[in-house]
Rosetta silent file (secondary structure, phi, psi, omega in degrees, C-alpha in Angstrom):
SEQUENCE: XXXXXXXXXXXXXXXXXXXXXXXXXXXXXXXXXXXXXXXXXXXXXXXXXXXXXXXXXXXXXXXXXXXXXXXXXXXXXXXXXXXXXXXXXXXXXXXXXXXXXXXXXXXXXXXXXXXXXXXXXXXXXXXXXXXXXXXXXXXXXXXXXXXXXXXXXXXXXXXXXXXXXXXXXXXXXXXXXXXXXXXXXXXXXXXXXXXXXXXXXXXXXXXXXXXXXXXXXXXXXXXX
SCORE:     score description
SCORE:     0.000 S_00000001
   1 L     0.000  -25.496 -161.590  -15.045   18.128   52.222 S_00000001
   2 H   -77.302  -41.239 -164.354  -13.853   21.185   50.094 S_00000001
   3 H   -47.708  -55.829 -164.075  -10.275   19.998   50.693 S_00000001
   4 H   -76.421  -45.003 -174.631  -10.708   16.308   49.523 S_00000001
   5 H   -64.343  -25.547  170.592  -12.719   17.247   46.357 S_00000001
   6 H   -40.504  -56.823  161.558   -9.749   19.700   45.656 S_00000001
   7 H   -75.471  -10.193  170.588   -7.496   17.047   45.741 S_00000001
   8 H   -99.424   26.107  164.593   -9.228   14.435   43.724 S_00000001
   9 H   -92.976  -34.378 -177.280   -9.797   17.137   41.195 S_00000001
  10 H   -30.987  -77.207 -178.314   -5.766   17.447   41.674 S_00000001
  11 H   -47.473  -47.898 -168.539   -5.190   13.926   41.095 S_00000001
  12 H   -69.761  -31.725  179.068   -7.814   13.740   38.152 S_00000001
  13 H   -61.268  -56.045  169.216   -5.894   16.618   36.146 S_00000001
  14 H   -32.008  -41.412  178.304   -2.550   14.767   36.985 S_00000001
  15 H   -76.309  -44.470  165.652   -3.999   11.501   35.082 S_00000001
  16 H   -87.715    2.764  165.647   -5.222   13.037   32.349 S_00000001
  17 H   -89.634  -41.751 -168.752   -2.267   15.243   31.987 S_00000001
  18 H   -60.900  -44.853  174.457    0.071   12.083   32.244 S_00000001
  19 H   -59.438  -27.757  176.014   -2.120   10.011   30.200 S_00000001
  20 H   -89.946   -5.659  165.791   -1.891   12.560   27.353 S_00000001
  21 H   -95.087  -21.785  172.738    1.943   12.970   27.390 S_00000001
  22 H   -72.452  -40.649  157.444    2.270    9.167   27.231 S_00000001
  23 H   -22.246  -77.848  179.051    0.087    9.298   24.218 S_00000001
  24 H   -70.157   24.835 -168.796    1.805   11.841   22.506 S_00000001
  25 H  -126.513  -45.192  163.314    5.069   10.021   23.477 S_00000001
  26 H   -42.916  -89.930  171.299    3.812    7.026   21.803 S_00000001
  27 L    -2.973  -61.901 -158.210    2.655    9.075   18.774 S_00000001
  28 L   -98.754   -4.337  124.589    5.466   10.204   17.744 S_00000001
  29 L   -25.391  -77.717  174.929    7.629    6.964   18.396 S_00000001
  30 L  -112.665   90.006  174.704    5.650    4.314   16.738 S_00000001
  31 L   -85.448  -65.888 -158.312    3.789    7.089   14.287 S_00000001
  32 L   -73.365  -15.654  148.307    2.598    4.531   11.458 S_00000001
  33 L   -73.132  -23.760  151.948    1.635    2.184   14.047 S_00000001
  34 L   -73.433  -37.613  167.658   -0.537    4.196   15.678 S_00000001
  35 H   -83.920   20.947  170.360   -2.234    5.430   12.772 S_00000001
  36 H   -83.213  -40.343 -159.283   -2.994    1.532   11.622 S_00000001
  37 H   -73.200  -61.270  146.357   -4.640    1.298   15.022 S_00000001
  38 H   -38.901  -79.522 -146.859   -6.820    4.416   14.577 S_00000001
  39 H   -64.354  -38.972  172.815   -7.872    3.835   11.317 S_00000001
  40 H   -67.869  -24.554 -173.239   -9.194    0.327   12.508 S_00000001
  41 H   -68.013  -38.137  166.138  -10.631    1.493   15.639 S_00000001
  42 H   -48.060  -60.584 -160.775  -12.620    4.283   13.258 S_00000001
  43 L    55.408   94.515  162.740  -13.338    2.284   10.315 S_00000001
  44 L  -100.803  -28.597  163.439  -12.903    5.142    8.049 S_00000001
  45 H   -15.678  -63.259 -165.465  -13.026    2.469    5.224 S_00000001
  46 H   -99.768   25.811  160.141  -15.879    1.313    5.827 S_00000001
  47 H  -120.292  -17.434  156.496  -17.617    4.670    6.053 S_00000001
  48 H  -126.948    6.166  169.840  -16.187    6.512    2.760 S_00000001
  49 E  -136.645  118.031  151.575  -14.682    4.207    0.968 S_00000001
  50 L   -15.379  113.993 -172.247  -16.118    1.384   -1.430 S_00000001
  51 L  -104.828   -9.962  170.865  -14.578   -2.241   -1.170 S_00000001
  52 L   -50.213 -173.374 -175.592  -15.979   -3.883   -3.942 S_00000001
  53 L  -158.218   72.248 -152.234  -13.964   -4.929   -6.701 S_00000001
  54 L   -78.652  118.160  147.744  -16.282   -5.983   -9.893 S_00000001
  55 L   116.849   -1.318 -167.774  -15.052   -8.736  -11.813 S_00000001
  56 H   -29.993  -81.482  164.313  -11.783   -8.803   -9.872 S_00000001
  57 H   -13.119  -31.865  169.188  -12.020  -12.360   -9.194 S_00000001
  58 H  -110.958   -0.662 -176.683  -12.287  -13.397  -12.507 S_00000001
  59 H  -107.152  -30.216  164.863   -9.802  -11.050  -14.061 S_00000001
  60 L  -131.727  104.318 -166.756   -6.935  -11.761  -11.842 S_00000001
  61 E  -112.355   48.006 -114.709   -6.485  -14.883  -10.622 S_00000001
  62 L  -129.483  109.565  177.290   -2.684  -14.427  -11.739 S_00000001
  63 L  -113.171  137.487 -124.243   -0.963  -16.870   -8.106 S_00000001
  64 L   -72.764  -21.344  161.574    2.555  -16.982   -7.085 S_00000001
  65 H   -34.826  -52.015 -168.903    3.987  -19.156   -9.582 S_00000001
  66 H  -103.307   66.748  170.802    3.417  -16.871  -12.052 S_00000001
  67 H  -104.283  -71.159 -153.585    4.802  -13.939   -9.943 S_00000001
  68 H   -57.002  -37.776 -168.327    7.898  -15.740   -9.347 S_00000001
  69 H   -44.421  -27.639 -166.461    7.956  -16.636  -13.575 S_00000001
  70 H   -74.760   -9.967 -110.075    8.472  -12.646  -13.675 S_00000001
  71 H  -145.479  -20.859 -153.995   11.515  -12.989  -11.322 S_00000001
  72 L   -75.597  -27.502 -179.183   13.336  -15.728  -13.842 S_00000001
  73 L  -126.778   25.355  171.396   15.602  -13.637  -15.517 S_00000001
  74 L   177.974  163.381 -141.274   15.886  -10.346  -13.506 S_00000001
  75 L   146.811  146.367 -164.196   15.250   -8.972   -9.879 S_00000001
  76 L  -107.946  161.704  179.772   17.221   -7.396   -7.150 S_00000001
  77 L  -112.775  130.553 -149.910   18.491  -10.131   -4.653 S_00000001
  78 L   -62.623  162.310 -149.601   16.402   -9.977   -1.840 S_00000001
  79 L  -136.153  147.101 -170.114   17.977   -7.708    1.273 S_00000001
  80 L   -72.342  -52.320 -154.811   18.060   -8.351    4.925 S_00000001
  81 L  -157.135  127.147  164.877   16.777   -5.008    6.195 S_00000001
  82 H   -13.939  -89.194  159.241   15.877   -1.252    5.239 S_00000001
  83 H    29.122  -98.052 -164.907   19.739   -0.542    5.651 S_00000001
  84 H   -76.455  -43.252  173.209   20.814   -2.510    2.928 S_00000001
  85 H   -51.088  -42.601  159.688   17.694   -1.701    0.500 S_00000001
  86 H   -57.758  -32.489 -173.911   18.354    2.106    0.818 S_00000001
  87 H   -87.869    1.366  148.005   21.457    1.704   -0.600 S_00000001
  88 H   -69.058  -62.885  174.518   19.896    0.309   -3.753 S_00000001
  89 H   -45.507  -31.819 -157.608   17.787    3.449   -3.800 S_00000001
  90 L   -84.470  -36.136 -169.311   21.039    5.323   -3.066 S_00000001
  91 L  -107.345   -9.957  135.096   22.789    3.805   -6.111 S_00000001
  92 L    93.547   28.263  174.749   19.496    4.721   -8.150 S_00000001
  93 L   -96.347  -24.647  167.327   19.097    0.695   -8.961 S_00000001
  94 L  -117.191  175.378 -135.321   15.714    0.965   -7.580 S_00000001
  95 E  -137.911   87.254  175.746   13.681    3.835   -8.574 S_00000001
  96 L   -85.759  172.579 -133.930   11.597    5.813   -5.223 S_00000001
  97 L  -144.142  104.845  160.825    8.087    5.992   -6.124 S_00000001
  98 L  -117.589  162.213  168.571    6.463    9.659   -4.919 S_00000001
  99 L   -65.349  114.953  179.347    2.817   11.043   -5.103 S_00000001
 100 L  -143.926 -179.895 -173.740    2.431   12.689   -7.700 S_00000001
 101 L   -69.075  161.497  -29.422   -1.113   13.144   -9.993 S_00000001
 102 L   -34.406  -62.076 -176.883   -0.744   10.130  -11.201 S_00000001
 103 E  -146.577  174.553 -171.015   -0.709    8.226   -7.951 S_00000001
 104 E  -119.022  116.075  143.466   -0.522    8.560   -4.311 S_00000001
 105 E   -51.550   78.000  164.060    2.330    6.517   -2.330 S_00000001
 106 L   -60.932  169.330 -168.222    0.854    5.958    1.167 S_00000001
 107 L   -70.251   94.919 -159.905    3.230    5.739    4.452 S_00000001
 108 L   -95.670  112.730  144.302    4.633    2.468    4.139 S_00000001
 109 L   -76.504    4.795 -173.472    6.053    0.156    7.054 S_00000001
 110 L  -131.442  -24.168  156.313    6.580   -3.178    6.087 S_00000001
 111 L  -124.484 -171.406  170.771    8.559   -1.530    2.417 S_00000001
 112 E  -135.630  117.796  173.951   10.079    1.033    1.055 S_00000001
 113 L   -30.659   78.251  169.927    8.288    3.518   -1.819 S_00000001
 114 L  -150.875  158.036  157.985   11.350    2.124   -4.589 S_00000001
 115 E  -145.671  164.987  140.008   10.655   -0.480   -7.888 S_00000001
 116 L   -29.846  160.831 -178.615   13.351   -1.334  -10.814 S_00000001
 117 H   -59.213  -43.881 -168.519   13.136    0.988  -13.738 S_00000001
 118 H   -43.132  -57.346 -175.990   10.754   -1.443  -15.404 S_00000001
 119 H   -75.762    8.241  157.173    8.257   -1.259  -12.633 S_00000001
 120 H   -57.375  -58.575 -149.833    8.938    2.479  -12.668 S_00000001
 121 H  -107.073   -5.700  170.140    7.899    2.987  -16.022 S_00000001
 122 H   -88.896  -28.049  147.201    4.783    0.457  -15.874 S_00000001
 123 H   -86.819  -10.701 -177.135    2.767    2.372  -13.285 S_00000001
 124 H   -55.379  -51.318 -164.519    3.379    5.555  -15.394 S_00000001
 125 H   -72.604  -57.054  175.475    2.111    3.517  -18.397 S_00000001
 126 H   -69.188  -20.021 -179.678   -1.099    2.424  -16.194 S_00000001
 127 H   -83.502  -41.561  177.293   -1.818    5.567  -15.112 S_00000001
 128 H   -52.129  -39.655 -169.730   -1.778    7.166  -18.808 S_00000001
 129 H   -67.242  -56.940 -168.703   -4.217    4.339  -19.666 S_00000001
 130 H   -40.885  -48.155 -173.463   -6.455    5.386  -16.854 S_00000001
 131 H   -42.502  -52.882  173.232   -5.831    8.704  -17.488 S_00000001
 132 H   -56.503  -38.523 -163.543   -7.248    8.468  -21.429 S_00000001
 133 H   -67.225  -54.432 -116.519   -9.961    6.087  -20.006 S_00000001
 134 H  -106.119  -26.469 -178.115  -11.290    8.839  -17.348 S_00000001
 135 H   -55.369  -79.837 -157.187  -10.858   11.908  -20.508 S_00000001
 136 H   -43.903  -14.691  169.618  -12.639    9.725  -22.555 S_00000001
 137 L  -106.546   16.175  179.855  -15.569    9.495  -20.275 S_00000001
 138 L    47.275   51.095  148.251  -15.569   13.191  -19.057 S_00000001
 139 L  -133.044 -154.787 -163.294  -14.721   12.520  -16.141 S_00000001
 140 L   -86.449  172.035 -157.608  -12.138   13.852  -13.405 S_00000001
 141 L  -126.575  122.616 -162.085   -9.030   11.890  -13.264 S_00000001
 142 L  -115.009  134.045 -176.658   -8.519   10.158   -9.627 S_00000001
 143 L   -65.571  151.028  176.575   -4.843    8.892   -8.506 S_00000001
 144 E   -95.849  154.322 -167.535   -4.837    5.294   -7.599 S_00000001
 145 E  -100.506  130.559  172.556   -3.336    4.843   -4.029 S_00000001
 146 E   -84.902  148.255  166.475    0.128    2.589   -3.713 S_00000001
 147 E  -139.134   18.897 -174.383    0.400    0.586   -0.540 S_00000001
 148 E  -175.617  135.037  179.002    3.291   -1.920   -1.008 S_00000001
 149 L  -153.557 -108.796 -144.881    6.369   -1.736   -2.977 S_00000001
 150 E  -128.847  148.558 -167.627    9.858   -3.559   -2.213 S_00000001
 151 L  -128.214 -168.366  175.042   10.353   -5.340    0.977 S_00000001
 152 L  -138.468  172.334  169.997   13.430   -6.822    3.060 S_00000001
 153 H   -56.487  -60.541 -145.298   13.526  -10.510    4.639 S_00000001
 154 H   -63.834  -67.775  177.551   13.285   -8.868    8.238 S_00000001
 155 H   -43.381  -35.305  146.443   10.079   -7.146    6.759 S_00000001
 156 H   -30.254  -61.240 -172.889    8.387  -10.275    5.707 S_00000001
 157 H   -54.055  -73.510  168.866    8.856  -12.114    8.575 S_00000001
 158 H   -39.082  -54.873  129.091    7.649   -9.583   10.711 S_00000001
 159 H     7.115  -61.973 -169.606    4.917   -8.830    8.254 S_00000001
 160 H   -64.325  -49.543  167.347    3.909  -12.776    8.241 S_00000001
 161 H   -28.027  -63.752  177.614    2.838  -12.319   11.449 S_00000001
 162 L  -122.660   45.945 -165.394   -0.800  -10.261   10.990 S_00000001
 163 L  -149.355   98.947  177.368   -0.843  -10.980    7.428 S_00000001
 164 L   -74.085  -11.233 -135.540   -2.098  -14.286    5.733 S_00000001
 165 L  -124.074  -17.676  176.903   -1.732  -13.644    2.278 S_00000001
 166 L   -78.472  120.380 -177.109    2.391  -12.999    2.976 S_00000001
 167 L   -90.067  136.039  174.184    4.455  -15.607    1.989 S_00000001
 168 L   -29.153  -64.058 -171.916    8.542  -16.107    3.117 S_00000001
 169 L  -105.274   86.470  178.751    9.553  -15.860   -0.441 S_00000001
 170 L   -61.686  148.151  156.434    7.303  -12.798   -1.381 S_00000001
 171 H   -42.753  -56.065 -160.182    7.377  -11.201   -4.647 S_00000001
 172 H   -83.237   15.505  159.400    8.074   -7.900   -3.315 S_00000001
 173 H  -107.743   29.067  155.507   11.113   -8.833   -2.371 S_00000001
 174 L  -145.191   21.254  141.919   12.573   -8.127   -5.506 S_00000001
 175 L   124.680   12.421  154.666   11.928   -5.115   -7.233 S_00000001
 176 L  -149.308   47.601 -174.637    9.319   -4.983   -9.570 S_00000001
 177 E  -134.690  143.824 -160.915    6.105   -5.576   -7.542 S_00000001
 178 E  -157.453  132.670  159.829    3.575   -3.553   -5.774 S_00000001
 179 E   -68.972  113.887  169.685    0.225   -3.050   -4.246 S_00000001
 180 E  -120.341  130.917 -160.476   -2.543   -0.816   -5.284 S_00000001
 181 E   -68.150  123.800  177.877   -5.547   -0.572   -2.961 S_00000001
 182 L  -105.214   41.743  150.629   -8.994   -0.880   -4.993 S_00000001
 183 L   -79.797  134.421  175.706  -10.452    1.104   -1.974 S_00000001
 184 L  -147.723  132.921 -170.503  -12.128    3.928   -3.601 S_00000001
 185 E   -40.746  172.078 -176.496  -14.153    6.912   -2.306 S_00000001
 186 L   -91.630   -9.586 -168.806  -18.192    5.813   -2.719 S_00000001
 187 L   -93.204  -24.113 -168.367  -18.039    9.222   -4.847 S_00000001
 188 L  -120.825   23.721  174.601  -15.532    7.426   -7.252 S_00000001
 189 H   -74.512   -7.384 -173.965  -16.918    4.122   -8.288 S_00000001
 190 H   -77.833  -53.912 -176.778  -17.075    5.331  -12.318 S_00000001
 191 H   -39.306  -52.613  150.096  -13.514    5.837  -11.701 S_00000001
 192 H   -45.317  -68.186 -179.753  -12.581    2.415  -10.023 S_00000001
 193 H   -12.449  -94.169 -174.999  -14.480    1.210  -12.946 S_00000001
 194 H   -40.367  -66.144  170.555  -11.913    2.666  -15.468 S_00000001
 195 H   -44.348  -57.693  174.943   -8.933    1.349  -13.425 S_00000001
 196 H   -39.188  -62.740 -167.696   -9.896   -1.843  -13.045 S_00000001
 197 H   -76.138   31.171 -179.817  -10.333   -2.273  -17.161 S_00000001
 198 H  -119.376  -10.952 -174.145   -7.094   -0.080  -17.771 S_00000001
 199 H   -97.611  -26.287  163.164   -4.922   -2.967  -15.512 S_00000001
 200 H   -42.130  -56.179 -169.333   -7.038   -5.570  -17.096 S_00000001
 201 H   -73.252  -18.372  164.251   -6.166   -4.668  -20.513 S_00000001
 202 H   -69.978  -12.443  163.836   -2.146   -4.281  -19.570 S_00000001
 203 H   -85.382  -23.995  168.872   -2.517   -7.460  -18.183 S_00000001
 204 H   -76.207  -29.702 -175.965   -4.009   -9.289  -21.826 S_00000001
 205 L   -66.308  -13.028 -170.299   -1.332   -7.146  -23.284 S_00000001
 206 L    96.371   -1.977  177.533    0.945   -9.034  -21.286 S_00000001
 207 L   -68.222  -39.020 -167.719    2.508   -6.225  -19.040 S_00000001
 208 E  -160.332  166.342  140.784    1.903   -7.700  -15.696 S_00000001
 209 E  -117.786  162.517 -144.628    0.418  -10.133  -13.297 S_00000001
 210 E  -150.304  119.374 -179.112   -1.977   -9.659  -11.189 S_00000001
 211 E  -132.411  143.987 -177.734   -3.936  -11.368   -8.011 S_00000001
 212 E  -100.062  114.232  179.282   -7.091   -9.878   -6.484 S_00000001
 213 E  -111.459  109.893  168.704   -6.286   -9.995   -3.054 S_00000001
 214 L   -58.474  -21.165 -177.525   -9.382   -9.510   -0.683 S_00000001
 215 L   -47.550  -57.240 -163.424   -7.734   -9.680    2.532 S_00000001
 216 L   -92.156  -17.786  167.008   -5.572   -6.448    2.412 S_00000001
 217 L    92.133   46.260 -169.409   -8.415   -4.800    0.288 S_00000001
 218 E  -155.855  172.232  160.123   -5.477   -4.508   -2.879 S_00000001
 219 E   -93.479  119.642  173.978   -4.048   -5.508   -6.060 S_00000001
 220 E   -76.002   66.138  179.428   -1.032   -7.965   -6.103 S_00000001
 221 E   -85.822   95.022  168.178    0.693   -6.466   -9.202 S_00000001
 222 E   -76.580  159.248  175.579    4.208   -7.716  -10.418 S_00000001
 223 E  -122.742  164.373  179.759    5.214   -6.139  -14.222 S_00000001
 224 L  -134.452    0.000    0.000    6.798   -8.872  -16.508 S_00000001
């Protein structure tokens, strides 16, 4: 009896050793796909971070016509694959996009962290607005998070797939369009607050367009 429990203890370490190098094997293979997978099986969203989006709905209803309108007289020509879009980055025609206090660039798979100078120098210019909004209101100043920035055809496609709101000829596949996530800690709704009315008012000013997308939890922001 001692013998047989020995060996199915054997056997049980052996499973859970194998199962944890196939894991980790995984892991580090498909890394941003695993941690998409995680985060839904967690729901860390929906335990520390706030999804409203107050007034969204009526302040940017901005829909792909007038995306593409931004597109009429400049634009990168859209790229098959990651490949050929690094070498845009490479040749310093797009612009990468790092975390920095202003904003935080999450781990992107479906683009790559780059915009045109314009849309380069129009999140700086929203973040200064925030910034003055969050002084002016004593309060601490919290980076808004990027989650989409320039895409390739391959990426789309692919993309189209678990994604409703992506269209064939997406905006973001030319170079001055981007997502920012109105997920915000539950600690930071004054803060939301202030972002929301600092992209409103660059949007009356005429600086961008803008669709409140509910799906993806984000903003659909093009600069014009």
């Amino acid at each position: 009896m001692s013998v047989i429990n020995t060996k199915f203890k054997q056997i049980s370490l052996l499973l859970i050793g194998s199962i944890f190098v196939i894991v980790f094997i995984v892991g580090m293979l498909y890394p941003r796909q695993i941690k998409r997978i995680i985060k839904k099986l967690i729901a860390w969203d929906a335990i520390f971070y706030d999804s409203s989006c107050k007034n969204c709905e009526e302040l940017f209803q901005d829909g792909v016509a007038e995306h593409e309108n931004a597109y009429r007289y400049e634009g990168i020509k859209p790229r098959e694959d990651f490949k050929d879009l690094q070498k845009l980055l490479d040749r310093r025609i797009l612009m990468e996009i790092k975390t920095s206090e202003n904003y935080e660039v999450e781990q992107m798979d479906a683009s790559l962290p780059g915009l045109l100078p314009k849309g380069y120098r129009f999140i700086n210019r929203l973040a200064r607005e925030y910034r003055a909004r969050c002084i002016q209101n004593k309060l601490a100043y919290i980076p808004f998070r990027i989650t989409s920035a320039v895409r390739t055809k391959e990426s789309v496609k692919a993309l189209r797939k678990r994604n409703g709101n992506a269209i064939e000829n997406s905006a973001h596949l030319k170079g001055k369009t981007i997502d920012i996530s109105y997920l915000f800690k539950k600690t930071d709704l004054k803060q939301k607050e202030l972002f929301i009315q600092s992209l409103a008012k660059l949007k009356d000013e005429g600086l961008c367009y803008v669709k409140y997308e509910t799906n993806m939890k984000c903003l659909h922001i093009t600069c014009r």
